[in-house]
mmJSON file of the N, C-alpha and C atoms, coordinates in Angstrom:
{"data_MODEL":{"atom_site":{
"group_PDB":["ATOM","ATOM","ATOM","ATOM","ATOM","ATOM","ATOM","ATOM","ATOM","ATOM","ATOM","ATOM","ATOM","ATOM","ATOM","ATOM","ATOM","ATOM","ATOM","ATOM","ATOM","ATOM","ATOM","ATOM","ATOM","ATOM","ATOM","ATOM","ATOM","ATOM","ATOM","ATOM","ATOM","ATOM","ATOM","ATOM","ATOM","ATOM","ATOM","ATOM","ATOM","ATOM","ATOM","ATOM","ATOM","ATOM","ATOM","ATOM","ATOM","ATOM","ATOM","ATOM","ATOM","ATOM","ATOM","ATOM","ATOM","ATOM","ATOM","ATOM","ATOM","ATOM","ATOM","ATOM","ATOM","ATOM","ATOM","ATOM","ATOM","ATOM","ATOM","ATOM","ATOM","ATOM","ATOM","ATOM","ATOM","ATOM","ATOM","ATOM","ATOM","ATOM","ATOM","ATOM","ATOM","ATOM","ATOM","ATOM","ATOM","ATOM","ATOM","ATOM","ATOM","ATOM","ATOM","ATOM","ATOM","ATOM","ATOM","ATOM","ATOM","ATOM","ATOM","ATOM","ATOM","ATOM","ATOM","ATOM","ATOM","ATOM","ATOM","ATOM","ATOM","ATOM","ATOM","ATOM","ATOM","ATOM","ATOM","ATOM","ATOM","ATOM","ATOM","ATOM","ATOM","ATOM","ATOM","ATOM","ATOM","ATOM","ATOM","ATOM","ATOM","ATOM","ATOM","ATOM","ATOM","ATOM","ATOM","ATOM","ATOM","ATOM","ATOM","ATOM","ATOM","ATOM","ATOM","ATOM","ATOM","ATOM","ATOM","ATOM","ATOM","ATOM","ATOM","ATOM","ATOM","ATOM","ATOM","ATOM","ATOM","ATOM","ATOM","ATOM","ATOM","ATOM","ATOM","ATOM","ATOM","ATOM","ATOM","ATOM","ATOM","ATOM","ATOM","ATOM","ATOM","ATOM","ATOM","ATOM","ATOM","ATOM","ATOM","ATOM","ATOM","ATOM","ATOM","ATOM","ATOM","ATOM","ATOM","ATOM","ATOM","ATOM","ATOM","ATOM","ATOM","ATOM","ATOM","ATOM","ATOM","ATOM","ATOM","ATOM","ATOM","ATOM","ATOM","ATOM","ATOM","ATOM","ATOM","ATOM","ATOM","ATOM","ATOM","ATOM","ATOM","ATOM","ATOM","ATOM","ATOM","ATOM","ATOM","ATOM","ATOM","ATOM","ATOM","ATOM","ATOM","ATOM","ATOM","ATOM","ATOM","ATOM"],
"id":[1,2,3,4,5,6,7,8,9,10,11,12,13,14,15,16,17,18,19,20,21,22,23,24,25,26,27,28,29,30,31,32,33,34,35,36,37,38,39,40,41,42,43,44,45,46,47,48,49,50,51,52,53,54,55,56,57,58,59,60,61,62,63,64,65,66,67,68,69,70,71,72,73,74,75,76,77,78,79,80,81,82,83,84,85,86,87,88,89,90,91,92,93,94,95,96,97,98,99,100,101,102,103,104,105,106,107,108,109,110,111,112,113,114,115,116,117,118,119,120,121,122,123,124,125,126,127,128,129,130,131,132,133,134,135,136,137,138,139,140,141,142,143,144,145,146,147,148,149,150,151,152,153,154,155,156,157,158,159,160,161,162,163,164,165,166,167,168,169,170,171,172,173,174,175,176,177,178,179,180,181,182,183,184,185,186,187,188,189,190,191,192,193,194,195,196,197,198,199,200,201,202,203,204,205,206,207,208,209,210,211,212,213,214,215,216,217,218,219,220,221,222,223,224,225,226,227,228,229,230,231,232,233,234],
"type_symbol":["N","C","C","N","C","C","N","C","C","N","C","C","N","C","C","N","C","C","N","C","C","N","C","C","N","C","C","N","C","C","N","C","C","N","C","C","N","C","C","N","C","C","N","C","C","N","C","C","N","C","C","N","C","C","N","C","C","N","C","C","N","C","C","N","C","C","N","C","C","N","C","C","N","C","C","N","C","C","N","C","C","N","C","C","N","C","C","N","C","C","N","C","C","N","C","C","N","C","C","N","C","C","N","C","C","N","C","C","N","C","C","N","C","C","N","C","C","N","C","C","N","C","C","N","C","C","N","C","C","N","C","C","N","C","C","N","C","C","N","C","C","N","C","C","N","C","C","N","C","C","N","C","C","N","C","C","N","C","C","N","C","C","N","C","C","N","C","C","N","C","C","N","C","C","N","C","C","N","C","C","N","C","C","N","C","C","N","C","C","N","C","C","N","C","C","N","C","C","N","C","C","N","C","C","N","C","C","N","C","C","N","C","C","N","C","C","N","C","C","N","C","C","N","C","C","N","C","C","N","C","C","N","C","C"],
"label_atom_id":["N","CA","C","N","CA","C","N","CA","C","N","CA","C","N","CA","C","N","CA","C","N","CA","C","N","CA","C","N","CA","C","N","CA","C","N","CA","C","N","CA","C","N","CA","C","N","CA","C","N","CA","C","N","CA","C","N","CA","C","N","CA","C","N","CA","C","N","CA","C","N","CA","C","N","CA","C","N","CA","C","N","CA","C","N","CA","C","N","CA","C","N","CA","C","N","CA","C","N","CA","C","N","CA","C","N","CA","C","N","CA","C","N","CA","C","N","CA","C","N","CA","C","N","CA","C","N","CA","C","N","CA","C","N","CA","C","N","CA","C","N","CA","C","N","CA","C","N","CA","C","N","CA","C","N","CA","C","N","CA","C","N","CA","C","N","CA","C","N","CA","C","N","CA","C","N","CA","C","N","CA","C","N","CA","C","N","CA","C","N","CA","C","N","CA","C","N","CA","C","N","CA","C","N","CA","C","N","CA","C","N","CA","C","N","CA","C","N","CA","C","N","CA","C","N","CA","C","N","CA","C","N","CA","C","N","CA","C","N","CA","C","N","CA","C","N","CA","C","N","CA","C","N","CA","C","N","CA","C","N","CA","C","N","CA","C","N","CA","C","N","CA","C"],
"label_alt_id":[null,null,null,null,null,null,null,null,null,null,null,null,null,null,null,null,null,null,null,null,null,null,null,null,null,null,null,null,null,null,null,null,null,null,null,null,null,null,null,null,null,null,null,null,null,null,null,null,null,null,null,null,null,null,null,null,null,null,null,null,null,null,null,null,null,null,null,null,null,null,null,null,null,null,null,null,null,null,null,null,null,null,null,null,null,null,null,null,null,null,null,null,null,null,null,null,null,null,null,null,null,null,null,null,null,null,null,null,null,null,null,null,null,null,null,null,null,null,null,null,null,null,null,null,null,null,null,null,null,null,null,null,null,null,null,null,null,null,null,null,null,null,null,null,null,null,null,null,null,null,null,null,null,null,null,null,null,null,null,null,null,null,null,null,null,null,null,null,null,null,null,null,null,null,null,null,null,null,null,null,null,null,null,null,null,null,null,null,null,null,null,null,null,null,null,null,null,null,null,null,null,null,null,null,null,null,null,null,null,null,null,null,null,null,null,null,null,null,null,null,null,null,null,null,null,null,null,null,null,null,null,null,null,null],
"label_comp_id":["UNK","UNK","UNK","UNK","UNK","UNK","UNK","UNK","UNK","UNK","UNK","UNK","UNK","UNK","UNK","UNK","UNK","UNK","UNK","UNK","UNK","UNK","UNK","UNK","UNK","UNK","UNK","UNK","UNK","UNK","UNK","UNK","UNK","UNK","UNK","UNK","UNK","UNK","UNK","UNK","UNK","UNK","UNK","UNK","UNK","UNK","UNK","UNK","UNK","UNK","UNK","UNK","UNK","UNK","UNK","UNK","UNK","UNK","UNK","UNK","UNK","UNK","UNK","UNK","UNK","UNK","UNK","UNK","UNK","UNK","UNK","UNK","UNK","UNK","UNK","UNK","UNK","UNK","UNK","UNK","UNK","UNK","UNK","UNK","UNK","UNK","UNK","UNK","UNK","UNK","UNK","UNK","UNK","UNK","UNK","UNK","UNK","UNK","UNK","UNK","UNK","UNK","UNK","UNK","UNK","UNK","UNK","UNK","UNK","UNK","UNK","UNK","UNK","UNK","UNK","UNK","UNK","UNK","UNK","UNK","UNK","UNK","UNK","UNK","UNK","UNK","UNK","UNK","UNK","UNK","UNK","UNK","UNK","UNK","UNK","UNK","UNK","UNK","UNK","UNK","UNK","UNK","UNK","UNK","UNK","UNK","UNK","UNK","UNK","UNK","UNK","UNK","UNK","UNK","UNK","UNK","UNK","UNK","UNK","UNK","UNK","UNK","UNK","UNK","UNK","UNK","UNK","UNK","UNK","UNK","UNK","UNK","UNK","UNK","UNK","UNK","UNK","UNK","UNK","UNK","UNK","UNK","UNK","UNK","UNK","UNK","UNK","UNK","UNK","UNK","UNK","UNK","UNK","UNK","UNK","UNK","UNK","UNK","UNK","UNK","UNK","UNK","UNK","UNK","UNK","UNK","UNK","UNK","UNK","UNK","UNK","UNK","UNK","UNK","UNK","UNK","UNK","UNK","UNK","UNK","UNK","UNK","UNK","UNK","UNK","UNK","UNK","UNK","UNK","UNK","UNK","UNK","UNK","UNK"],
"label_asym_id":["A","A","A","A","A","A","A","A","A","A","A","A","A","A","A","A","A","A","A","A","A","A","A","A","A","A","A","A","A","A","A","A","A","A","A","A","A","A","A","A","A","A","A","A","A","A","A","A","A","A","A","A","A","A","A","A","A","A","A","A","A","A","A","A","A","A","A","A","A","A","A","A","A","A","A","A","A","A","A","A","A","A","A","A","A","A","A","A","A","A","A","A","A","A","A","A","A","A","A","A","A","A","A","A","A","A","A","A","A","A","A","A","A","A","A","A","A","A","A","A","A","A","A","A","A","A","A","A","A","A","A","A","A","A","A","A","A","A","A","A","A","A","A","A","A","A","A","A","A","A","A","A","A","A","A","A","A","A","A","A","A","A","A","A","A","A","A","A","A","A","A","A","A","A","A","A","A","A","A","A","A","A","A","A","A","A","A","A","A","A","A","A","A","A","A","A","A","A","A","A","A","A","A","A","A","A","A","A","A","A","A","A","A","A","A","A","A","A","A","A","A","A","A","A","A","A","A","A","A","A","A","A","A","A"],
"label_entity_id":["1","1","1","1","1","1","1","1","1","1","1","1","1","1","1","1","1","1","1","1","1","1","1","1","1","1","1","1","1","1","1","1","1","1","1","1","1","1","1","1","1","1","1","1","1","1","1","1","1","1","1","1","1","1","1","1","1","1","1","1","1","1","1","1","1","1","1","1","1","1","1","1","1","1","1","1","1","1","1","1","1","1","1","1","1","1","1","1","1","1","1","1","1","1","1","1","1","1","1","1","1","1","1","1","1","1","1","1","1","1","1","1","1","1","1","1","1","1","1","1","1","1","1","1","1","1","1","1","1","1","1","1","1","1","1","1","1","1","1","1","1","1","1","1","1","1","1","1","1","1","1","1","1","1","1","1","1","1","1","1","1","1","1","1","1","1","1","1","1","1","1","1","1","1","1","1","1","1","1","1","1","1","1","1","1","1","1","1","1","1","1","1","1","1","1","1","1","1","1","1","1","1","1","1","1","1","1","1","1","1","1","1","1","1","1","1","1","1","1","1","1","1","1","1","1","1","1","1","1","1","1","1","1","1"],
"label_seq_id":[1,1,1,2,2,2,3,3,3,4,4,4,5,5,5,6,6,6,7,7,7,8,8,8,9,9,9,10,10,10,11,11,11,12,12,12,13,13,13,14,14,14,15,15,15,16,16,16,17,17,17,18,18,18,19,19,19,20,20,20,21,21,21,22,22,22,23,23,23,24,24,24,25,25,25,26,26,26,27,27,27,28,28,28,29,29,29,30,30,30,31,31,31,32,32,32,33,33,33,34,34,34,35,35,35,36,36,36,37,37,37,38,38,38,39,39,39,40,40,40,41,41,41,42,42,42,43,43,43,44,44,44,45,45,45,46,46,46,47,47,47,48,48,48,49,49,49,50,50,50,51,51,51,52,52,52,53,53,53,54,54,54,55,55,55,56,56,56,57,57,57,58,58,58,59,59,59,60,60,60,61,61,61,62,62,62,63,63,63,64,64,64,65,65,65,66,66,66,67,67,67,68,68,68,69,69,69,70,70,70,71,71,71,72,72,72,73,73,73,74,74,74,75,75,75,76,76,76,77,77,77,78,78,78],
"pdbx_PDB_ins_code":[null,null,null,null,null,null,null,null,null,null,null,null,null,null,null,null,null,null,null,null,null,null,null,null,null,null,null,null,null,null,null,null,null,null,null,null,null,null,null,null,null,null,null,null,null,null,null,null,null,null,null,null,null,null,null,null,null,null,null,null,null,null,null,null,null,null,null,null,null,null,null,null,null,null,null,null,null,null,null,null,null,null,null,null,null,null,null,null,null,null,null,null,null,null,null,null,null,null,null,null,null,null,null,null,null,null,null,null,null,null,null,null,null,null,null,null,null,null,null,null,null,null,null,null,null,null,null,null,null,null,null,null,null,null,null,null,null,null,null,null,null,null,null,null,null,null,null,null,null,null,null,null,null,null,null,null,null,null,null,null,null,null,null,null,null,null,null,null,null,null,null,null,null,null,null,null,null,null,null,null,null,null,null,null,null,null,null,null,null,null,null,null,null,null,null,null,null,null,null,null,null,null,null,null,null,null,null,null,null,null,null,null,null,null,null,null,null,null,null,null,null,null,null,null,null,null,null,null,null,null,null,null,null,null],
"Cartn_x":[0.851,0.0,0.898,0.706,1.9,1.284,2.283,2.05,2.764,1.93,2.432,3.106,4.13,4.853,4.544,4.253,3.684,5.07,5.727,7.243,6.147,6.87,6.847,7.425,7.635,8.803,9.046,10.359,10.048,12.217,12.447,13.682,14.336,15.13,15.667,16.584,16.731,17.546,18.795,18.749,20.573,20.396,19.759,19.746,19.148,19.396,18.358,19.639,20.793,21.803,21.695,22.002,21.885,20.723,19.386,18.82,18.763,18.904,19.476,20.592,21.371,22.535,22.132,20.871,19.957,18.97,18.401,17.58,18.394,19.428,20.506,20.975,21.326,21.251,20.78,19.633,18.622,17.603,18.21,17.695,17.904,19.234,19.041,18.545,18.537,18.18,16.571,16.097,14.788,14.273,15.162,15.057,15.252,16.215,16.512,15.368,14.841,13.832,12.738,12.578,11.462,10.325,10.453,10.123,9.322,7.886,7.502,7.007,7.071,6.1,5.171,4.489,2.666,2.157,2.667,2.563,3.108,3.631,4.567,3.775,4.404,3.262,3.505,3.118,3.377,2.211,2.23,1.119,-0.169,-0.918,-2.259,-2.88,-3.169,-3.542,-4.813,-4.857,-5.773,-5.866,-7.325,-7.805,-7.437,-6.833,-6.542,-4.495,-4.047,-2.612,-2.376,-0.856,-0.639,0.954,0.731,2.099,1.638,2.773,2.434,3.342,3.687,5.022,4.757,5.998,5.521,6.599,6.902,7.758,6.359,6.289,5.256,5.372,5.868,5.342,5.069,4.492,3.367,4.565,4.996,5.7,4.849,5.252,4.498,5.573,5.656,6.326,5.625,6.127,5.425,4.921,5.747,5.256,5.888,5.712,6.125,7.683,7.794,9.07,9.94,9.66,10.677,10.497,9.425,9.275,11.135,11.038,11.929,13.351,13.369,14.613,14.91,14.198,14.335,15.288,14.016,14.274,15.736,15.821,17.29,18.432,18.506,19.347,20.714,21.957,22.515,23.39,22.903,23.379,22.38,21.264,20.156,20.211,21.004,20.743,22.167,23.339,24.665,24.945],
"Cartn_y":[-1.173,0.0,1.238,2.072,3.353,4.002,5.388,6.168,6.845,8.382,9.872,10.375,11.027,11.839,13.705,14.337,15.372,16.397,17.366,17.769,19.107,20.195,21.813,22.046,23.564,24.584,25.351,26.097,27.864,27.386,29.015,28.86,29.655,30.192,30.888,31.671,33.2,33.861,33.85,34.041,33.441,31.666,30.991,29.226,28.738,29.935,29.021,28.269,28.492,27.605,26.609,26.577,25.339,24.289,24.696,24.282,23.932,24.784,23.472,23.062,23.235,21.642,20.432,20.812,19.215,18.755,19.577,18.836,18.295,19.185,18.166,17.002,17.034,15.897,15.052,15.125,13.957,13.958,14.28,14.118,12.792,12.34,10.539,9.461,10.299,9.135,8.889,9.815,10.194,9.228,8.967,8.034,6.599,6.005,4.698,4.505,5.384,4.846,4.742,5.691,5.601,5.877,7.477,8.679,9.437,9.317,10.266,11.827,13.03,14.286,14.319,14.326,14.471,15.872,16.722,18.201,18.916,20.157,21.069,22.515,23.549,24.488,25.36,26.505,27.577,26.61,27.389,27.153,28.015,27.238,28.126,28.704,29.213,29.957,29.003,28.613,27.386,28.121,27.966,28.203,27.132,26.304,24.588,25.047,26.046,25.461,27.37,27.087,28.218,28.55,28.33,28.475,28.009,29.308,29.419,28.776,27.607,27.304,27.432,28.115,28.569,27.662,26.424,25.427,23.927,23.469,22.667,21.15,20.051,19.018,17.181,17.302,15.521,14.742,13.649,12.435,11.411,10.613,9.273,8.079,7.197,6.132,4.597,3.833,2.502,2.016,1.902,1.36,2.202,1.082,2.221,1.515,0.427,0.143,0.796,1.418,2.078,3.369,3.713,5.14,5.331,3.952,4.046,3.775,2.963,2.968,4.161,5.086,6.32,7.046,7.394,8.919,7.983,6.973,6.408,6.013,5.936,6.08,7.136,6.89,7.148,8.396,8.304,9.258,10.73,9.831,10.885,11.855,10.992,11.543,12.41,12.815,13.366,14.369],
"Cartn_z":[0.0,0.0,0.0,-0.936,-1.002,0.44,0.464,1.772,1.456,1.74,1.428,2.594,2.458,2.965,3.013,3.858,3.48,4.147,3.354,4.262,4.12,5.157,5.099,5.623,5.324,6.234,5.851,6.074,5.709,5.453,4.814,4.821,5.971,6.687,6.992,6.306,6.667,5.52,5.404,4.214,3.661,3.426,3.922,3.699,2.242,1.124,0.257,-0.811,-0.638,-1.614,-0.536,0.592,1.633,1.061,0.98,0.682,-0.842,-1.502,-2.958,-3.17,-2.566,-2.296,-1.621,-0.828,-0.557,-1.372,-2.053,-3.241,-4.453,-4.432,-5.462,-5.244,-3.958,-2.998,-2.634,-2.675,-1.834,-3.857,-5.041,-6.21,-6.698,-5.911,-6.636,-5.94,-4.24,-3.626,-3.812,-4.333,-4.693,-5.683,-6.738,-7.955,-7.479,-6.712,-5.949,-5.185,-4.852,-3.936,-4.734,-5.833,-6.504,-5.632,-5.081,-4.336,-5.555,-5.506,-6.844,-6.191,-6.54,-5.901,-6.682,-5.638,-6.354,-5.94,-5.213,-5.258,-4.653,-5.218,-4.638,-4.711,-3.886,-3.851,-2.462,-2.453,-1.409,-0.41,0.935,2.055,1.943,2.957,3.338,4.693,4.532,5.764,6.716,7.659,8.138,9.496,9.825,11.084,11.953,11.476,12.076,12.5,11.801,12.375,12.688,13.341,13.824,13.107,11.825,10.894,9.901,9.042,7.197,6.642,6.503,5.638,4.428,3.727,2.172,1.346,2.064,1.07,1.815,0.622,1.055,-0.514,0.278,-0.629,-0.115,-1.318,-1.37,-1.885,-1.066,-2.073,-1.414,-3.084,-2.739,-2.425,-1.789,-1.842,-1.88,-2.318,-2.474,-1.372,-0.133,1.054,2.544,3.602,4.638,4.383,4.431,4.223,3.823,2.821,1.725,2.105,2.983,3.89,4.553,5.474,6.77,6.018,4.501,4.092,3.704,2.987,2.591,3.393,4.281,5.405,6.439,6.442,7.522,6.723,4.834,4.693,4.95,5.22,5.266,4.797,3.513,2.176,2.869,3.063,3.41,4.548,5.881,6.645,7.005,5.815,5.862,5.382],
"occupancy":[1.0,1.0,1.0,1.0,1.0,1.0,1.0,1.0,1.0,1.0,1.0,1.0,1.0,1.0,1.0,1.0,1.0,1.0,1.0,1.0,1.0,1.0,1.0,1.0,1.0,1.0,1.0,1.0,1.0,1.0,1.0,1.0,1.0,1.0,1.0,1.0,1.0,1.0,1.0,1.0,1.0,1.0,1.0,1.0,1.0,1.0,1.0,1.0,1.0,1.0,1.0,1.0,1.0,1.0,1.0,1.0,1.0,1.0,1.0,1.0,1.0,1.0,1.0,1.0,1.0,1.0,1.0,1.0,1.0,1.0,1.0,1.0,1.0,1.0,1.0,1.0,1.0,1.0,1.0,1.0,1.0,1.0,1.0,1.0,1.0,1.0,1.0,1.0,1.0,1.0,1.0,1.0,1.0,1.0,1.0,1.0,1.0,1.0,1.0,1.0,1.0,1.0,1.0,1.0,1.0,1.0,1.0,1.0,1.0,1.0,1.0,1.0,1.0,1.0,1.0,1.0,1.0,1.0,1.0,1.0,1.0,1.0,1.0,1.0,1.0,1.0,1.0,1.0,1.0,1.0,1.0,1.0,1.0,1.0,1.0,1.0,1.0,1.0,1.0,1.0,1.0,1.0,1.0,1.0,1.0,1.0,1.0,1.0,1.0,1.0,1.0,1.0,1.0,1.0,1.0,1.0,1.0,1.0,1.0,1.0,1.0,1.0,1.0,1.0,1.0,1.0,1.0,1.0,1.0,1.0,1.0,1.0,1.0,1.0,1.0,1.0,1.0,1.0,1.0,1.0,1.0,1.0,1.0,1.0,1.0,1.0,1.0,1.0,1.0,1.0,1.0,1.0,1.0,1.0,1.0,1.0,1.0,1.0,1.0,1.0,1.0,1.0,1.0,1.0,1.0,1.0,1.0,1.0,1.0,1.0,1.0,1.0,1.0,1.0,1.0,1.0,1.0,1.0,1.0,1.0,1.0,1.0,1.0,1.0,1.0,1.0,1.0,1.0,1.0,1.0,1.0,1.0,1.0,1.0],
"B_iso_or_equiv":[0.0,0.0,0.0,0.0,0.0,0.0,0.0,0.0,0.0,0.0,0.0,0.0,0.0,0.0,0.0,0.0,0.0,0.0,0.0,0.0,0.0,0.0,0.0,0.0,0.0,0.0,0.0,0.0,0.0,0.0,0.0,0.0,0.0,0.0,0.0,0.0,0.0,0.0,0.0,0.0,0.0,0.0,0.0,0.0,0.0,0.0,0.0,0.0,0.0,0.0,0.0,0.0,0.0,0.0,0.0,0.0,0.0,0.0,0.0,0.0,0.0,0.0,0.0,0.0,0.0,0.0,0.0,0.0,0.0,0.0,0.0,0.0,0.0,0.0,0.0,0.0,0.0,0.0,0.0,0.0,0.0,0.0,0.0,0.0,0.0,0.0,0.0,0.0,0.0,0.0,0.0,0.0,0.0,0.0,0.0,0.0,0.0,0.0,0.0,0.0,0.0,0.0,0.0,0.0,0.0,0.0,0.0,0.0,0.0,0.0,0.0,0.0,0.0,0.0,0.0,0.0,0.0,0.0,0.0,0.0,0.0,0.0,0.0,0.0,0.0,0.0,0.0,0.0,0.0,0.0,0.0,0.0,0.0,0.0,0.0,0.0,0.0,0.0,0.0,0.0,0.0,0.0,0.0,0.0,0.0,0.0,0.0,0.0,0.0,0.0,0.0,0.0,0.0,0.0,0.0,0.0,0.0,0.0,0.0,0.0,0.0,0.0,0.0,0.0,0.0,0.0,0.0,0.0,0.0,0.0,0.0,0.0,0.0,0.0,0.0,0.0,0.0,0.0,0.0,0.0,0.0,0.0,0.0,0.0,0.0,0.0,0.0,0.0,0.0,0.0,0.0,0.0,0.0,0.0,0.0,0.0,0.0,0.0,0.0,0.0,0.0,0.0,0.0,0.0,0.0,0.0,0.0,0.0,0.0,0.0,0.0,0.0,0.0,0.0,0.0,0.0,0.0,0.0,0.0,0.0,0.0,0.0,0.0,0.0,0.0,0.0,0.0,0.0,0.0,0.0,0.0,0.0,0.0,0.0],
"pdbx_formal_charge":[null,null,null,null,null,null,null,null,null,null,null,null,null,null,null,null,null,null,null,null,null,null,null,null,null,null,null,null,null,null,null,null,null,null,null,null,null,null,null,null,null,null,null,null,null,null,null,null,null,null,null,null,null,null,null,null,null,null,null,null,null,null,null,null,null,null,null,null,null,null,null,null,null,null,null,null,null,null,null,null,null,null,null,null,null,null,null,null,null,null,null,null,null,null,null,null,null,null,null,null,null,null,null,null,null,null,null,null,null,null,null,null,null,null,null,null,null,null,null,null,null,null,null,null,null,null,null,null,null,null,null,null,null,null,null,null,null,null,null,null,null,null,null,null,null,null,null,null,null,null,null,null,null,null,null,null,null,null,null,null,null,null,null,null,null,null,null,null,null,null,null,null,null,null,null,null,null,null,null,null,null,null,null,null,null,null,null,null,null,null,null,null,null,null,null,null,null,null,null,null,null,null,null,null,null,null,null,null,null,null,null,null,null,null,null,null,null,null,null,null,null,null,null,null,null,null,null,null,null,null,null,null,null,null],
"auth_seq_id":[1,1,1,2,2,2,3,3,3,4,4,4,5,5,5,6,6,6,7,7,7,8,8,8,9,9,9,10,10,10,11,11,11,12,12,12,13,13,13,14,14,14,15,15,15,16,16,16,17,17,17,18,18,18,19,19,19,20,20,20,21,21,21,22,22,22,23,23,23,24,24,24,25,25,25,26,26,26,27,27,27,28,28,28,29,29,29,30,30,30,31,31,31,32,32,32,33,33,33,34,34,34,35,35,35,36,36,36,37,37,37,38,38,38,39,39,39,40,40,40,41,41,41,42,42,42,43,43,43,44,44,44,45,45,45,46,46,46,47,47,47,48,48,48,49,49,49,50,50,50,51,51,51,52,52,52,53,53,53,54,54,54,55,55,55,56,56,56,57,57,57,58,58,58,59,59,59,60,60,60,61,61,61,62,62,62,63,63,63,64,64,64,65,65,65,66,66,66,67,67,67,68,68,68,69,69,69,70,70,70,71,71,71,72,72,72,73,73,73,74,74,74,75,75,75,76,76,76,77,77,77,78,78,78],
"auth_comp_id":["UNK","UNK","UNK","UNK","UNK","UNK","UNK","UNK","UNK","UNK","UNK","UNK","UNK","UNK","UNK","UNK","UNK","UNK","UNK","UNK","UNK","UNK","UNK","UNK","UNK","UNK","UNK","UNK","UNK","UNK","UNK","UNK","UNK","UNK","UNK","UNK","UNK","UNK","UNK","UNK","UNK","UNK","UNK","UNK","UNK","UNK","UNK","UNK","UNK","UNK","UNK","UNK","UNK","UNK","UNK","UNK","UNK","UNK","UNK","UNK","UNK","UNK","UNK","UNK","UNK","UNK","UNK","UNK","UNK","UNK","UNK","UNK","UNK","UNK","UNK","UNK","UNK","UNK","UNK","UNK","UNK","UNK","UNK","UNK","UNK","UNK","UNK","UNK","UNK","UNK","UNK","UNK","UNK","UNK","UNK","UNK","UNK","UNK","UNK","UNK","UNK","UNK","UNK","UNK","UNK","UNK","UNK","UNK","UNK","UNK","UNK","UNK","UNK","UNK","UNK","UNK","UNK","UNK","UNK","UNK","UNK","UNK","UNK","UNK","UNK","UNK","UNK","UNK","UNK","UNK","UNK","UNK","UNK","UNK","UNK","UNK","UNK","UNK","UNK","UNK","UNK","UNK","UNK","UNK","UNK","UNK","UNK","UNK","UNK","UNK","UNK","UNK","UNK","UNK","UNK","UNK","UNK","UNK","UNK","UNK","UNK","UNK","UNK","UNK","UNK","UNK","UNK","UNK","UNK","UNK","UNK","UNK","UNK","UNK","UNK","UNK","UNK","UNK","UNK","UNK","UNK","UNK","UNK","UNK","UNK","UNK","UNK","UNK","UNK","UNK","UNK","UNK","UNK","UNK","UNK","UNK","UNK","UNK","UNK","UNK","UNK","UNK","UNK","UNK","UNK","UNK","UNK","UNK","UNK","UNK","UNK","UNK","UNK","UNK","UNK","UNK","UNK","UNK","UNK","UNK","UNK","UNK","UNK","UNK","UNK","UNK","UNK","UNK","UNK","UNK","UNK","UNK","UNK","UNK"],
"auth_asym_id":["A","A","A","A","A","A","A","A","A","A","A","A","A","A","A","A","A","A","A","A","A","A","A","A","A","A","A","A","A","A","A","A","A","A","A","A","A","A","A","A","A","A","A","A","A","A","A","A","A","A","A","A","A","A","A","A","A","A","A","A","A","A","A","A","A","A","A","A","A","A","A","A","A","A","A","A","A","A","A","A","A","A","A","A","A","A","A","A","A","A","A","A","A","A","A","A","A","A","A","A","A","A","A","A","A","A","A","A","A","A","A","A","A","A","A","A","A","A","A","A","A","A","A","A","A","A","A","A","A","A","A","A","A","A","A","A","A","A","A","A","A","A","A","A","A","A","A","A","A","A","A","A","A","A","A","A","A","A","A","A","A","A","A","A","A","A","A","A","A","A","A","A","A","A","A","A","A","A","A","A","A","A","A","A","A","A","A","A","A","A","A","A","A","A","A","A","A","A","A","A","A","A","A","A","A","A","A","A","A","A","A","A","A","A","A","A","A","A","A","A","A","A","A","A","A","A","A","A","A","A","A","A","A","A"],
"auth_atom_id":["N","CA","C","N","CA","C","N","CA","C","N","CA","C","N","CA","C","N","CA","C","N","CA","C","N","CA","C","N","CA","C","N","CA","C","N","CA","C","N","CA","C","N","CA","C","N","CA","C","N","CA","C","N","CA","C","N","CA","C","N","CA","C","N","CA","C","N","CA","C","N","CA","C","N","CA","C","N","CA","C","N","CA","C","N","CA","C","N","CA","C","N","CA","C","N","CA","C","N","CA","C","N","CA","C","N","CA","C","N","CA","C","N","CA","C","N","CA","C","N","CA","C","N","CA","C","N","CA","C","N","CA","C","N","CA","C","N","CA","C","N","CA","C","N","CA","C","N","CA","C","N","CA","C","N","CA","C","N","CA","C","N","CA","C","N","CA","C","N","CA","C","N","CA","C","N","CA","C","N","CA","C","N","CA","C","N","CA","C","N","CA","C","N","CA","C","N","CA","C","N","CA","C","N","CA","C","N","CA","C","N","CA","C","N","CA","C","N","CA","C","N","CA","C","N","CA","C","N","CA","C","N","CA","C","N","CA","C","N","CA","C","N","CA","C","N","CA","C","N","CA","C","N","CA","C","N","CA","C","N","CA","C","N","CA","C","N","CA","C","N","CA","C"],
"pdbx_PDB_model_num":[1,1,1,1,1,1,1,1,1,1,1,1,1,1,1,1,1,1,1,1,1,1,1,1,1,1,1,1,1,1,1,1,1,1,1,1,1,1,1,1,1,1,1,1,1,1,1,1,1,1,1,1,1,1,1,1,1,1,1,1,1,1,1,1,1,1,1,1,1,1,1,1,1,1,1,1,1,1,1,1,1,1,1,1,1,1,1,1,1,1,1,1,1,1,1,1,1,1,1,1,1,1,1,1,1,1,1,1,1,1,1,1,1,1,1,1,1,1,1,1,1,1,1,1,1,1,1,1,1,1,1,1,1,1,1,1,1,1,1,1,1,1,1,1,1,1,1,1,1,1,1,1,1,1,1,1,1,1,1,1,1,1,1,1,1,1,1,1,1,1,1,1,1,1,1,1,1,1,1,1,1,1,1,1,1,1,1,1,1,1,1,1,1,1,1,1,1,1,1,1,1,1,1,1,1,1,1,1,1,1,1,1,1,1,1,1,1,1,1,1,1,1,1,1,1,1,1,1,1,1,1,1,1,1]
}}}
C-alpha cells in the first residue's frame, strides 16, 4: 500500500543555496527509492494550524518500508 509523505517549512535567511545543495542531494536518492512528488506548492492559511510554511510538498512512496529505508538512509541523513 503506497504512503504519502507530506514535508513543510520555511527557509531561513541566507539558507536558500543550503537548501538546494539538498535537493541536489537527496535528487538521486529520490530516484533509488522511486520517491515520486505528487505536489509542490506555497502554504495556506488554516484556522486549524498556527504556521504558514511557504515550502510545502506531497511524495508518494510505495510502502512504509521504503518510507523508513528512505528517510534512515545514510546518504540521506549526511
Amino acid at each position: 500500500m503506497s504512503v504519502y509523505l507530506v514535508v513543510q517549512g520555511k527557509l531561513k535567511a541566507g539558507a536558500k543555496e543550503i537548501y538546494e545543495n539538498y535537493l541536489r542531494g537527496v535528487a538521486p536518492l529520490m530516484t533509488e527509492y522511486a520517491v515520486e512528488i505528487v505536489a509542490v506548492g506555497a502554504g495556506f492559511k488554516s484556522e486549524f494550524t498556527t504556521e504558514d510554511f511557504p515550502i510545502n510538498a506531497v511524495m508518494k512512496l510505495a510502502d512504509e518500508e521504503t518510507l523508513e529505508k528512505f528517510l534512515g538512509d545514510e546518504r540521506y541523513l549526511t
